[in-house]
N, C-alpha and C positions, 0 to 999 in steps of 0.2 A: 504494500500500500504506500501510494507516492504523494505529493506534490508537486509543484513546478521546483521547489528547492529542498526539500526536506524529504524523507525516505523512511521508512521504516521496513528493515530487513532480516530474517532471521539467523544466527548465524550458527557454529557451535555450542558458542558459550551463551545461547540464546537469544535476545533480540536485543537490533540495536538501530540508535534514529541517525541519521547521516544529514548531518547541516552541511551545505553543498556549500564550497568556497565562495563561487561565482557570485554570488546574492550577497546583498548587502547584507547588515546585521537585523536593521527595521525589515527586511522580505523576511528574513528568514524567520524573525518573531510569528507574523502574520501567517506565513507556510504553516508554521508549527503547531498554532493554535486551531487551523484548519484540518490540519490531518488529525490531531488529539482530537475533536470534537467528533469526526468522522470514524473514527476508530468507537469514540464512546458508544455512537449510536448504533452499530453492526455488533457491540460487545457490552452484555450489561452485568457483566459479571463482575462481583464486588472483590475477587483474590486478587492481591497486591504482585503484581509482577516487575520482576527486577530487568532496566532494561541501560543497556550503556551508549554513552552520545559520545560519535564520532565526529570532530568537527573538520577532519581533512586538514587542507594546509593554512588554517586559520588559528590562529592562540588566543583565545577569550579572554576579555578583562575578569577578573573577579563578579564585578560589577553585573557585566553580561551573561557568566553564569547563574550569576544568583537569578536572573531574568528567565534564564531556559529551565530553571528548578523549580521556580514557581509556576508556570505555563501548566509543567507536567505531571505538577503536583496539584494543580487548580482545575484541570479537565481530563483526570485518567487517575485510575487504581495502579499506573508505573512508578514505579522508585529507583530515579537513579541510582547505578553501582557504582559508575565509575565514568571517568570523561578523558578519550584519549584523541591525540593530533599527531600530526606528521611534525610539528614545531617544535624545534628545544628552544626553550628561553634562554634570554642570553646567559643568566649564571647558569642552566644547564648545560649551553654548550661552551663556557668556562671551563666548567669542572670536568665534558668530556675531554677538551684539549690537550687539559694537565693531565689529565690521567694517561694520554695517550703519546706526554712527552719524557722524557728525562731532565726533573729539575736539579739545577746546582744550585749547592749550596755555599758557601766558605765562611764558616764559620765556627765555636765551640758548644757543646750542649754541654752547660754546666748543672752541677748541683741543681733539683728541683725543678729545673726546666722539660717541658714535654712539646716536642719539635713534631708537627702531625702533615704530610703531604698526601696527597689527592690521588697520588700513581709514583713513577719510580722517582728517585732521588739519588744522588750522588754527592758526599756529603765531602769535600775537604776540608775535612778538621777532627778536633778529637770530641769523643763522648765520654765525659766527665764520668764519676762513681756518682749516681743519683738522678744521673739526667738521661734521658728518654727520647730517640727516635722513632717514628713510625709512620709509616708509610701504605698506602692502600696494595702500594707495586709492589717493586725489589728495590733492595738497597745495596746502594755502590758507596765504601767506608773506606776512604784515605787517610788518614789517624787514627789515632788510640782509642780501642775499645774499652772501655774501664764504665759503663754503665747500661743500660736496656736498649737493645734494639728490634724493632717487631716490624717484622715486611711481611704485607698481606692481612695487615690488622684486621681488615673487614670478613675475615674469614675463610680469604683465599689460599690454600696451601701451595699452592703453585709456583712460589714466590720464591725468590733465593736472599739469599745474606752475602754479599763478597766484603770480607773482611779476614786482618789477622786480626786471629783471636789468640792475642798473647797476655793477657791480664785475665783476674778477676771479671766477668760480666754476665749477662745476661742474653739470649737469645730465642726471638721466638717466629714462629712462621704461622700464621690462622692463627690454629687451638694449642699448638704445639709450644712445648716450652724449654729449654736448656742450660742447665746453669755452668759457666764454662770457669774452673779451676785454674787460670792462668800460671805461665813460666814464671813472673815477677819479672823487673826489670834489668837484670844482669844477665838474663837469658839472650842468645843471639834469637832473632826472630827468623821465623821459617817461610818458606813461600806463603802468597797469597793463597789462603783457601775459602772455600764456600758453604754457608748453609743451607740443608733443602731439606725437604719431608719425601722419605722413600715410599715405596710402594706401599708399605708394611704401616705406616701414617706415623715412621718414626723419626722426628728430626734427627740429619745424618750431617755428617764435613767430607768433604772430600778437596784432593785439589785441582787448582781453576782448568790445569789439561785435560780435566776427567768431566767437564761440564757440558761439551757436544754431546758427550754421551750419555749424559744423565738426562741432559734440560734440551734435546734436541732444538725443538720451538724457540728455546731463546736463544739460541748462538747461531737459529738463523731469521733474525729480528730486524728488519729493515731500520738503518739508523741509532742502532744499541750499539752499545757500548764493547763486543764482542765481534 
């Protein structure tokens, strides 16, 4: 059931109203109240159906939401579920950016400080006893490890750690946690090696020559660090 700018289609996840771009936001009010009305009358059925608005390549103000919720809640037993567009907003497609870049950093994470990035990071500088990097990506660590670093914080185990881990610290991947017994400082330091979560979901080190073949996907990563 259509209108000239509004749709109503049933899909998998049930039915759903398609505000057509083309139309202004005043047609598409007037479409919508048109086809709710016309649906009411072919349907006098009082159960509450859940139905989701597709607005295409259009991004609704708050404003104009609040407009399409009340229409459909003023001439129909629907309730909206949920309201999806082809649009990122710009902090949306902000936060895709950085997540899908490598940021630098140059700086120290001291004491009490908790350092949080959006995707991977490269940190040149040290991490204090107390202080806290973490990252949604992987983390790339040119200085001292001496407090908490957690790549993949949101959950993601996927993630690696490239650091020496020659001190005292912390290391975690997702869910996965490591608490790492360091040399102390009169130790000569050894190659760079890396943290990951094995098959077995158990954070492992290995080193960075053995990373092809652990982390295939990342060492062939358009623009990374490898």
């Amino acid at each position: 059931m259509s209108t000239k700018n509004v749709k109503l289609k049933g899909t998998k996840e049930g039915y759903t109203i398609v505000l057509h771009d083309v139309a202004s936001f005043e047609e598409i009010l007037i479409d919508l109240e048109e086809l709710l009305l016309n649906i009411s009358k072919q349907n006098n059925a009082s159960t509450e159906i859940s139905v989701h608005v597709d607005t295409e390549n259009r991004l609704l103000s708050d404003e104009q939401l609040a407009k399409v919720y009340q229409l459909v809640e003023q001439h129909s037993t629907m309730k909206i579920g949920k309201v999806q567009t082809n649009v990122l907003t710009k902090e949306a497609a902000t936060l895709w950016k950085e997540s899908e870049n490598v940021a630098t950093l140059v700086t120290t994470v001291r004491n009490g400080q908790v350092v949080t990035m959006p995707g991977d990071v490269m940190l040149l500088g040290s991490i204090h006893q107390g202080g806290t990097l973490k990252a949604a990506g992987n983390i790339y660590l040119f200085g001292e490890l001496k407090g908490i670093v957690h790549a993949g914080y949101l959950g993601d185990e996927d993630k690696v750690v490239f650091a020496k881990f020659n001190h005292d610290a912390q290391v975690r991947i997702g869910e996965q946690v490591q608490i790492i017994e360091g040399k102390g400082k009169n130790e000569p330091l050894e190659d760079t090696t890396f943290a990951y979560v094995n098959d077995l979901h158990i954070l492992s080190f290995d080193q960075l020559d053995q990373i092809r073949a652990i982390k295939p996907k990342l060492g062939n990563q358009t623009g990374g660090l490898l």
